[in-house]
C-alpha positions as CSV (number, residue, x, y, z in Angstrom):
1,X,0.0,0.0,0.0
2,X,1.4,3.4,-1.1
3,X,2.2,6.0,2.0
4,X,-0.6,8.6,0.6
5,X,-3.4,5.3,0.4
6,X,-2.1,4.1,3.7
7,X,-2.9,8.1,5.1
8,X,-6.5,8.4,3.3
9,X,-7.6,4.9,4.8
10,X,-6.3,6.1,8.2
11,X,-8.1,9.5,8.1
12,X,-11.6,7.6,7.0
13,X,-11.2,5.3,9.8
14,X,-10.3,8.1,12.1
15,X,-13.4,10.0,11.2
16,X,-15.8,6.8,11.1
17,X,-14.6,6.4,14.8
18,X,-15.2,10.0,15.7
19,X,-18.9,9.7,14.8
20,X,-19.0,6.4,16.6
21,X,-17.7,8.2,19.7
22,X,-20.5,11.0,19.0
23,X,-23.6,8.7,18.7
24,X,-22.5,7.1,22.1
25,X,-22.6,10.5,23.2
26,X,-25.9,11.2,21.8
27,X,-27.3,8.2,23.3
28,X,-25.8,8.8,26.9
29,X,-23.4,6.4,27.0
30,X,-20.3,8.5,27.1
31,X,-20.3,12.3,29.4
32,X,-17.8,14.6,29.5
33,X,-16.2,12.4,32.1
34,X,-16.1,8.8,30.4
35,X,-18.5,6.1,30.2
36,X,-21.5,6.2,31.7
37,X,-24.4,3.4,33.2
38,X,-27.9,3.7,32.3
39,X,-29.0,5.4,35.6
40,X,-26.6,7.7,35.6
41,X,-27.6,8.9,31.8
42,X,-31.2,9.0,32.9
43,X,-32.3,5.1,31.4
44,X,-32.0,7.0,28.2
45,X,-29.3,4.9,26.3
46,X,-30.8,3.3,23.2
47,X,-28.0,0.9,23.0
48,X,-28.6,-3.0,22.2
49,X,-31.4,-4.4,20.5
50,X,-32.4,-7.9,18.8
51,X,-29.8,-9.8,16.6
52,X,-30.2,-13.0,14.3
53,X,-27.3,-15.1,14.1
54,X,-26.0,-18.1,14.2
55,X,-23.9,-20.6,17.0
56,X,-21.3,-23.2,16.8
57,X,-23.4,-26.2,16.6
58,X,-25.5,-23.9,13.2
59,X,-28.4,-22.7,15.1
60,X,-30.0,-19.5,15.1
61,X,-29.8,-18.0,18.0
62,X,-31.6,-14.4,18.8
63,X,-31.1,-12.1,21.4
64,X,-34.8,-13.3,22.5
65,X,-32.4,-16.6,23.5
66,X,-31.1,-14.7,26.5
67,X,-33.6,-13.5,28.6
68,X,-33.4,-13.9,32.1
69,X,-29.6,-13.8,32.1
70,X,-27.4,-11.1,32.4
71,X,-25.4,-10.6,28.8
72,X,-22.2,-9.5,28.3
73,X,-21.8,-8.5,24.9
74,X,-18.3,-8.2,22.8
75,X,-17.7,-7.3,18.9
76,X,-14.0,-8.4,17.4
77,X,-12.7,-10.7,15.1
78,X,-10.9,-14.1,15.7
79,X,-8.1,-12.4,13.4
80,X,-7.5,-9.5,15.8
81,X,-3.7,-9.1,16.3
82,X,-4.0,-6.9,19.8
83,X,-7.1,-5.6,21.4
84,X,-9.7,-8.6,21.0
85,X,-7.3,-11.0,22.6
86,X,-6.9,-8.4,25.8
87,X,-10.3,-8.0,26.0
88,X,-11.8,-11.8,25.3
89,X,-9.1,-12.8,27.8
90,X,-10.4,-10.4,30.7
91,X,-13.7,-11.6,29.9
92,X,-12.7,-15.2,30.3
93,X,-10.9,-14.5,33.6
94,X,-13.9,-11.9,34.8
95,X,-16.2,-15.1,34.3
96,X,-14.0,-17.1,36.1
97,X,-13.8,-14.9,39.1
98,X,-17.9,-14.5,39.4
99,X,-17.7,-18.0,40.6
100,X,-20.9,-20.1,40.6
101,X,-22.8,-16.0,40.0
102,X,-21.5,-16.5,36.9
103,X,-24.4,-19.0,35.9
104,X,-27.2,-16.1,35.8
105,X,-24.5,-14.3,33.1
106,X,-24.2,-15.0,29.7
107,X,-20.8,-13.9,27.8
108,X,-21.0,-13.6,24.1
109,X,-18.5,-12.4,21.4
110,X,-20.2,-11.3,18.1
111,X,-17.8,-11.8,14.8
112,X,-17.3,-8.3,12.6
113,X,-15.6,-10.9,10.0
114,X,-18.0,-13.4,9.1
115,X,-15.9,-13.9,6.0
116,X,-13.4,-15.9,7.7
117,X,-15.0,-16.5,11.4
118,X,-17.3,-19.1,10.4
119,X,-19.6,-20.7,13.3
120,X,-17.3,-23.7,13.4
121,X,-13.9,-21.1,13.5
122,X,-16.3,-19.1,16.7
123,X,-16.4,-22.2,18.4
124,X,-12.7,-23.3,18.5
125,X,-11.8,-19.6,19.6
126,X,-14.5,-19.3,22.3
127,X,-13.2,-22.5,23.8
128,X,-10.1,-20.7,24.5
129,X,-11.3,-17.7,26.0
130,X,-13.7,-19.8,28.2
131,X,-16.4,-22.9,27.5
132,X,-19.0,-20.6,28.7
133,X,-18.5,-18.0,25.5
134,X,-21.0,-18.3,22.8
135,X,-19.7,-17.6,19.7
136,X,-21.6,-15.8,17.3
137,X,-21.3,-15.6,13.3
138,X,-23.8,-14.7,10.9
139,X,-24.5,-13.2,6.8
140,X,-22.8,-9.8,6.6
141,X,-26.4,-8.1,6.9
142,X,-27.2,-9.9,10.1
143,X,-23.7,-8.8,11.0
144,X,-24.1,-4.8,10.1
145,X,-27.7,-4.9,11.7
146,X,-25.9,-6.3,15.3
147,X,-23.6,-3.6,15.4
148,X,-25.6,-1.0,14.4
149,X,-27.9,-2.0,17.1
150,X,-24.9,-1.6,19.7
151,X,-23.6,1.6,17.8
152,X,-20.0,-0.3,17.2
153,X,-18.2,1.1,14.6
154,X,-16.6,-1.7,12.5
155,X,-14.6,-1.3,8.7
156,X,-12.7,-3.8,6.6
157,X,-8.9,-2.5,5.9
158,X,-6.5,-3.4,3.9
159,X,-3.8,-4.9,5.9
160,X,-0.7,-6.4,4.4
161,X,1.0,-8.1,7.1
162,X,-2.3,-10.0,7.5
163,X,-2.6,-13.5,5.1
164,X,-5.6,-12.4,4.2
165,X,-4.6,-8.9,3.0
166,X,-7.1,-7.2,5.6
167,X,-7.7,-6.5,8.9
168,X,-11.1,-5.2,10.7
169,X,-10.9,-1.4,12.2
170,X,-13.4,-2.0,15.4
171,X,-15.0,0.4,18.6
172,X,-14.2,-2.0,21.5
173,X,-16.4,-1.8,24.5
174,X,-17.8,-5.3,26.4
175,X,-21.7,-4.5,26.7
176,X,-23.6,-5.6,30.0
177,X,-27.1,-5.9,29.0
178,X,-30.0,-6.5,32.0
179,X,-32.1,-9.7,31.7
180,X,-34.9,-7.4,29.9
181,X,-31.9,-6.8,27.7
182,X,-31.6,-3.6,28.1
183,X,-28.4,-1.7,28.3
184,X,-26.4,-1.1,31.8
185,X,-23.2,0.0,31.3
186,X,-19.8,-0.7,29.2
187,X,-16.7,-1.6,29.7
188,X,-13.7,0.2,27.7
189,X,-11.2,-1.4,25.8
190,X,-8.4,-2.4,28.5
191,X,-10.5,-3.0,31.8
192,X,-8.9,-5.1,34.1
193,X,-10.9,-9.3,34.9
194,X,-11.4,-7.5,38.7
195,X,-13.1,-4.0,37.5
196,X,-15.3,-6.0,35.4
197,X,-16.4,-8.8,37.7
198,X,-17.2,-6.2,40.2
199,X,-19.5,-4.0,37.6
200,X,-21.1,-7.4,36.5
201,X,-22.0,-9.2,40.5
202,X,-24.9,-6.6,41.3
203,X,-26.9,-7.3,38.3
204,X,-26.3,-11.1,38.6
């Protein structure tokens, strides 16, 4: 990739993040100070929604599927060189430290590559981060229609130290969803297993 291609596809995904960060804004999630939880932006975050996808074992699975548990929701890609691997892995250990709570929770990790993240690739991956993950795949428009429903700003880039030749540009919060599934707060990119056990137990 040329240097002045290599700038114009970092300014675009520059941008496409900026707006991501101002529709979380709009919608309450993030204040002048950081993140915020759903009380503290008046319940008015429209953030989540329904989803149509598919599991490891080829079934559809809707958001409909997880009522009456706790979700905590995460976009990436089994590809991810650097952030998805910090975060699945704090997820994995946060599950771990809930203990037996961590029944009334459901963890999930939503692919922004179906291309290569197939429902049989999901379920290898998720058994690494912890046997309790469900992996999700799905068509690219079931894929889009997620995301946009959790505001997560995702792009395809050319990448040529990938095999592939590209790479997935991604927002990266973890979602915590009540058991109405309705928003409750997010976890930045970089939270520690402890921090978000500890924002998770009250709602379990």
């Amino acid at each position: 990739m040329s240097m002045r291609k290599a700038l114009a596809v970092a300014c675009v995904a520059a941008v496409v993040a900026a707006i991501a960060v101002v529709q979380l804004r709009q919608a309450g999630i993030i204040g002048s100070g950081g993140l915020r939880n759903a009380d503290a932006a008046g319940g008015a975050a429209s953030v989540g929604g329904p989803f149509n996808l598919i599991d490891p074992q080829g079934r559809t699975v809707t958001d409909g599927d997880f009522r009456g548990k706790v979700m905590l929701v995460y976009f990436g890609y089994t590809h991810c060189p650097d952030v998805c691997p910090t975060d699945l892995t704090a997820m994995g250990e946060a599950v771990r430290l809930l203990g037996p709570a961590a029944g009334n929770l459901a963890p999930i990790f939503i692919t922004l590559d179906p291309q290569r993240d197939t429902p049989s690739v999901m379920g290898e991956f998720v058994q690494l981060i912890d046997p309790q993950v469900t992996g999700l795949s799905g068509p690219p428009a079931a894929t889009a229609a997620a995301a946009k429903a959790y505001r997560v700003y995702y792009a395809k880039v050319e990448k040529p130290d990938d095999p592939d030749g590209y790479g997935i540009d991604h927002s990266a919060y973890m979602y915590l969803m009540g058991r109405d599934g309705k928003f409750l707060t997010v976890f930045r990119h970089g939270s520690d297993p402890e921090t978000i056990a500890a924002g998770i137990k009250p709602y379990l």
